[in-house]
C-alpha positions in Angstrom: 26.7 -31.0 37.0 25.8 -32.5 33.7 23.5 -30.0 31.5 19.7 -32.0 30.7 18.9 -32.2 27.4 15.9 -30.5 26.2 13.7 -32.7 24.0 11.1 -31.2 21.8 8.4 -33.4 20.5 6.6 -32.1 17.2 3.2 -31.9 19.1 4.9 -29.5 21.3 5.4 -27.6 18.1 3.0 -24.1 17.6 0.8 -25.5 14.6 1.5 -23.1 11.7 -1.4 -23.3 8.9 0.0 -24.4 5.3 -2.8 -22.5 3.8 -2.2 -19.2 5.7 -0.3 -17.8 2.0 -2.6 -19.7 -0.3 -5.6 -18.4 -1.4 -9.2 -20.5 -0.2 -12.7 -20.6 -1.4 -14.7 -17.3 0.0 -11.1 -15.6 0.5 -11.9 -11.8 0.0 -8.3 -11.3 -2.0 -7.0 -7.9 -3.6 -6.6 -9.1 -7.5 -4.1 -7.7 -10.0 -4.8 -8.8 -13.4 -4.6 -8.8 -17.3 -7.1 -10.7 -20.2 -6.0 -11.3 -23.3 -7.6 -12.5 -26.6 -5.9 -13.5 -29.0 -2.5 -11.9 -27.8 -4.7 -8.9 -27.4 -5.2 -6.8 -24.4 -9.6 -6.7 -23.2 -9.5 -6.1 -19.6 -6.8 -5.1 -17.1 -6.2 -3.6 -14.1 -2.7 -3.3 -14.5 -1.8 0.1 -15.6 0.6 -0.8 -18.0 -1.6 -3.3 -19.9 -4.7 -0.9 -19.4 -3.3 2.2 -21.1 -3.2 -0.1 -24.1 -6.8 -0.2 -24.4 -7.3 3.6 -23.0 -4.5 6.5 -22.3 -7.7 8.0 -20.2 -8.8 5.0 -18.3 -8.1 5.1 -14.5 -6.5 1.4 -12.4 -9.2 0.5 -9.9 -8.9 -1.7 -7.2 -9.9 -4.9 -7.6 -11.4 -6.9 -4.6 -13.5 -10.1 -5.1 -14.5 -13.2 -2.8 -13.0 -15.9 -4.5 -15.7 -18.7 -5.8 -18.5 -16.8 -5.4 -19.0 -16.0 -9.4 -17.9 -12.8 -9.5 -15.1 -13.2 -12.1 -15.3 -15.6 -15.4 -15.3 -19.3 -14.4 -12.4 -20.2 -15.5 -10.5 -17.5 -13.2 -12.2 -18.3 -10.5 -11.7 -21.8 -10.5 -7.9 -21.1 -11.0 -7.5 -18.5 -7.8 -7.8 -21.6 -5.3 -4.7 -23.0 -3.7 -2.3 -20.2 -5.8 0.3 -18.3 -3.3 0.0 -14.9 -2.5 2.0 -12.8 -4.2 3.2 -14.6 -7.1 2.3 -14.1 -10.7 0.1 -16.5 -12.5 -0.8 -17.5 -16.1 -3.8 -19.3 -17.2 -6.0 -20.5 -20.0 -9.2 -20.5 -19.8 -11.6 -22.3 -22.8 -14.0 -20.4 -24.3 -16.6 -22.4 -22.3 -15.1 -21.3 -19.0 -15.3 -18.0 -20.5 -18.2 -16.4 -22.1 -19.8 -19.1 -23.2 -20.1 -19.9 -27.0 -22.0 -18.1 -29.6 -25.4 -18.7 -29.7 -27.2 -18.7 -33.1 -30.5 -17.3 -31.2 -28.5 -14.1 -30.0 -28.2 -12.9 -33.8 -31.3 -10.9 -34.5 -33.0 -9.0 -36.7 -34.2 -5.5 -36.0 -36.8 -3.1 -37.2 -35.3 0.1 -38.3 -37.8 2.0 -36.7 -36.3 1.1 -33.0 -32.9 2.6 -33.6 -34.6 6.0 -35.4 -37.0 6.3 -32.7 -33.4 6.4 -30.3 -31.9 8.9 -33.3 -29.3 6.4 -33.7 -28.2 5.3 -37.8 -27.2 2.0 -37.8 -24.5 0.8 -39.9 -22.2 -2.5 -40.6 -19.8 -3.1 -37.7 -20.9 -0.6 -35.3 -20.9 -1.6 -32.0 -23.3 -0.3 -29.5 -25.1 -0.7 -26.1 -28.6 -2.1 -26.4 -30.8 -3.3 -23.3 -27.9 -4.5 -21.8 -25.8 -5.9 -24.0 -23.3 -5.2 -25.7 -24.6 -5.2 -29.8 -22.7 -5.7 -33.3 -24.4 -4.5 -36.1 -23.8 -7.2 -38.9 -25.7 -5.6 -41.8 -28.9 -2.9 -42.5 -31.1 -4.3 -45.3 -33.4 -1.4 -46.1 -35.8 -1.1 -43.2 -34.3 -4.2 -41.1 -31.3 -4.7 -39.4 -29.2 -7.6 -38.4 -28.0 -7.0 -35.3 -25.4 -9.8 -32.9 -26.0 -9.7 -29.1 -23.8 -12.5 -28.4 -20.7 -11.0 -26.2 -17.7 -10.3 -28.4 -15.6 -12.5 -26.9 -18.3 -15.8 -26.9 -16.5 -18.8 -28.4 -13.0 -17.5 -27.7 -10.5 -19.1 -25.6 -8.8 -16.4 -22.9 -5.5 -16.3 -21.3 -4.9 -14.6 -17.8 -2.1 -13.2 -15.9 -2.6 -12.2 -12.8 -1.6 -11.8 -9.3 -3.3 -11.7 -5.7 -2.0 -9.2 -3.9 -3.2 -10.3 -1.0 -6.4 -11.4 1.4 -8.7 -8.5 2.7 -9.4 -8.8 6.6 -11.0 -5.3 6.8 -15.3 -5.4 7.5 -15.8 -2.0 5.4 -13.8 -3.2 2.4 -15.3 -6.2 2.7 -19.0 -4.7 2.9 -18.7 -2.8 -0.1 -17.4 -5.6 -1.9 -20.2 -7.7 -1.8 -22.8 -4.5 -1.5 -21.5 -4.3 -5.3 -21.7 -7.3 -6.2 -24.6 -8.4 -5.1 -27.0 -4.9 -4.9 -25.0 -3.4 -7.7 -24.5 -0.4 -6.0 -22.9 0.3 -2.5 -25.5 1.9 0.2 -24.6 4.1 3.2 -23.5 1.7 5.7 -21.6 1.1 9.1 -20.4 -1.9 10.9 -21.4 -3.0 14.4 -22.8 -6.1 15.1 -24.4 -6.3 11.7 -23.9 -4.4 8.8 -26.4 -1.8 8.9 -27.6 -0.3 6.1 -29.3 3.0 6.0 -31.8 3.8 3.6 -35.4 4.4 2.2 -38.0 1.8 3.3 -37.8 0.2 0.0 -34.5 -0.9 0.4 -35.1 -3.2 4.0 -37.1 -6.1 1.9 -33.7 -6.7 -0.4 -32.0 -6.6 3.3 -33.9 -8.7 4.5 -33.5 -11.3 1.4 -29.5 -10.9 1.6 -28.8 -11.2 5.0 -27.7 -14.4 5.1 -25.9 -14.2 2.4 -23.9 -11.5 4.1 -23.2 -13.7 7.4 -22.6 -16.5 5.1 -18.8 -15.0 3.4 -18.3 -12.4 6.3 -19.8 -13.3 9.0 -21.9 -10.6 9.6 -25.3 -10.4 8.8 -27.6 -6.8 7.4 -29.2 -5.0 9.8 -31.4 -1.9 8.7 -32.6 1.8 9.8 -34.4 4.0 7.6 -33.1 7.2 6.4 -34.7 9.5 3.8 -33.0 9.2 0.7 -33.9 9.8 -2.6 -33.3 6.4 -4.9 -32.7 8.1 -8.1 -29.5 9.9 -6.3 -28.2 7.4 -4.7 -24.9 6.7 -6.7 -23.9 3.7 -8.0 -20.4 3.1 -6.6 -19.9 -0.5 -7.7 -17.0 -1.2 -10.7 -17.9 -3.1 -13.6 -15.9 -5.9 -12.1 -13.7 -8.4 -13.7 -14.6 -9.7 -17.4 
């Protein structure tokens, strides 16, 4: 008796996504990666290129949702549609970057400000003030001349970097976007919602980023008040990406 031919059709076929190894907008991803400016090492989390700007300074992990601003521009535009797992290198103009230098940012100082903060100002120090990060340009008897623009504004970057792959885990994924978006990561636990527990000041932000929340993980905040005391509550959020 003759064998019968089996015949498969392609819709008979199990359909196997194309985008399963690529990387998609709102992808939480596990990012290695290296800035340079100027051929110069600023930010890595590499530990080979990172020991080049400090013997001291410790890798930490890097997780971000991808197009969701919490990288430079130009990085983030460039992380969707790369593979998993393969190593990348980008450009990214100064405008995709941090911005250009901004006449207005360059400022002139009373003395007073930094004595009052015991701090002697002098030509090319750099130092933290409100925020930013400040070059002193000169210190004319009782003013100074003081740059807030970012060190790197108006520079073009280059990026190397590498996704090591997508994050499927709902605690990992909480605490990424707790420090992203609330700057600091809360107690927490998943259920049906991500609850956060707290002092009764923190359930109006809840409130406001719930949505957010269910938006990029699909679970919304939920919230139970616990006694804590705000000025202890550490701030467990990394600097993230520059």
């Amino acid at each position: 008796m003759a064998k019968k031919r089996l015949v498969v059709k392609n819709k008979d076929l199990p359909i196997i996504s194309k985008k399963a190894g690529v990387v998609q907008r709102n992808d939480f991803i596990e990012l290695k990666y290296t800035g340079y400016s100027n051929g110069e090492v600023f930010d890595s989390n590499i530990e080979e290129d990172l020991k080049k700007l400090d013997k001291k300074a410790e890798v930490k992990e890097a997780i971000i949702v991808v197009g969701q601003g919490m990288v430079l521009a130009g990085l983030d535009r460039a992380l969707e549609g790369k593979e998993i797992g393969k190593e990348y290198k980008i450009k990214i103009g100064y405008r995709e970057g941090f911005g250009e230098r901004r006449k207005e940012l360059i400022r002139t100082i009373p003395l007073k400000a930094f004595s009052e903060k015991k701090v002697e100002p002098k030509a090319g120090m750099i130092l933290a003030l409100d925020n930013y990060i400040v070059k002193i340009l000169a210190v004319s008897g009782a003013r100074v001349i003081a740059d807030f623009n970012n060190p790197l504004a108006g520079k073009d970057l280059e990026y190397k970097f590498k996704v090591i792959g997508k994050v499927d885990d709902e605690n990992r994924k909480a605490r990424t976007l707790f420090g992203a978006i609330f700057r600091f990561v809360p107690e927490f636990e998943v259920r049906d919602k991500v609850i956060v527990k707290g002092p009764k000041e923190l359930e109006g932000v809840v409130k406001i980023f719930s949505d957010r929340f269910k938006n990029l993980m699909g679970k919304g905040l939920g919230f139970e008040e616990k006694k804590v005391d705000l000025g202890k509550m550490k701030n467990k959020s990394d600097k993230g990406i520059q």
